[in-house]
Residue, then its C-alpha position, 0 to 999 in steps of 0.5 A: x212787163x210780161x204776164x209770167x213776170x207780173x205773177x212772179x211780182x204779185x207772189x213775191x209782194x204776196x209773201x213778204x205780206x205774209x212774213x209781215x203779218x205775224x210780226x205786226x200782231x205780234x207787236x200789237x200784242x206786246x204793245x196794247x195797255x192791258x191795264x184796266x182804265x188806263x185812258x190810253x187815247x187812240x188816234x189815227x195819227x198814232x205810230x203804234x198801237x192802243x187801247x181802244x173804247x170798242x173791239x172790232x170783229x175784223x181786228x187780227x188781234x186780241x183786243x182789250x176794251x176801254x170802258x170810261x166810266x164816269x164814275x168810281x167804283x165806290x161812292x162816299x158821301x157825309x150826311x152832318x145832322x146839322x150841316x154848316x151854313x154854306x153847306x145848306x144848299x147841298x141839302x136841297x131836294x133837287x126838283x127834277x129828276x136825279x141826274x149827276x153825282x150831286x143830285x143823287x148826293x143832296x137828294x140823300x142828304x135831304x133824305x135824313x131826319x136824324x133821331x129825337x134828342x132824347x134818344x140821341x148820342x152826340x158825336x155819334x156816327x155811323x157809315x152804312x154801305x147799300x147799291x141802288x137798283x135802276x129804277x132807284x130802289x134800293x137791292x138789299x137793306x142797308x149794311x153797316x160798316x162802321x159805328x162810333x166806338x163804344x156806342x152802346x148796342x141800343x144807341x146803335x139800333x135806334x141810328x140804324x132804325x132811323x136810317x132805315x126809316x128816313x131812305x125808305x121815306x125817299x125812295x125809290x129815287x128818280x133817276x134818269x136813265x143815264x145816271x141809273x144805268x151808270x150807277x146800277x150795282x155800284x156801291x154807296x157809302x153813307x157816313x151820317x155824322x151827329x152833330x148837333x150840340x146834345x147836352x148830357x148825350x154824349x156818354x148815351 
């Protein structure tokens, strides 16, 4: 093949590369999952495009990131007054530093000491909602989000005081540095639930 002819080839192949491109991205665009979580897995035997776990600086093409997060935006845990006998355990006091999802939860739950009998009210309940810091403390005190209907505004305080009271007993909690990076500014949602047998309290 002669020079002039060679040239020609690598302009032509040239060309077709860049009618090409536009396309492809394109394609990409209109193919990438732009739902947040989606759990789109990438592999390099796929036929078209996906949603990756990081963006390159060399990609073509607008890129949205996959951010697996191992847990859910809200955290619900009950704490009972008296939890069942095949519950105990899950009220033990881990002996090293908080971990898991389970650790942070029976760390929480040992934490409770629920009010005297005298000044209790059977049944009641009470959920506040609070976000730990990284270093397990907590950003900002506790905010109530639901009482037992009709408890009365004094009921009321004397649950809030000793919920207050028994978090600050345990904190801040010890987590490691996995468990607090991931749960850092995420919100926790407490449900204390009074269930010990209170004669003549449940009307308090």
């Amino acid at each position: 093949m002669s020079y002039p002819e060679s040239l020609m080839l690598r302009v032509v192949v040239l060309l077709l590369l860049m009618v090409a491109a536009p396309v492809t991205a394109d394609a990409r665009r209109q193919q990438i999952n732009p739902v947040p979580f989606a759990h789109t897995p990438c592999s390099v035997l796929d036929e078209g495009p996906c949603t990756p776990s990081f963006c390159s600086v060399y990609g073509p093409w607008p890129c949205i990131p996959e951010m697996n997060y191992p847990y859910g935006q809200n955290l619900q845990v009950t704490i009972e007054s008296r939890p069942a006998k095949d519950q105990e355990s899950k009220y033990q006091k881990p002996d090293h530093d908080l971990d898991t999802i389970a650790d942070l939860f029976a760390a929480l739950r040992s934490c409770w000491t629920p009010p005297p009998e005298d000044s209790a009210r059977a049944g009641m309940q009470m959920t506040v909602r609070f976000s730990f810091k990284r270093t397990g403390e907590m950003i900002a005190p506790p905010r109530v989000t639901f009482v037992t209907s009709g408890a009365p505004a004094d009921t009321r305080a004397t649950y809030l005081k000793t919920i207050n009271a028994s978090l600050d007993a345990c904190l801040p909690l010890k987590f490691t540095k996995g468990l607090g990076g991931a749960l850092a500014g995420r919100p926790i949602a407490i449900r204390y639930v009074d269930n010990r047998d209170l004669k003549n309290t449940s009307e308090r």
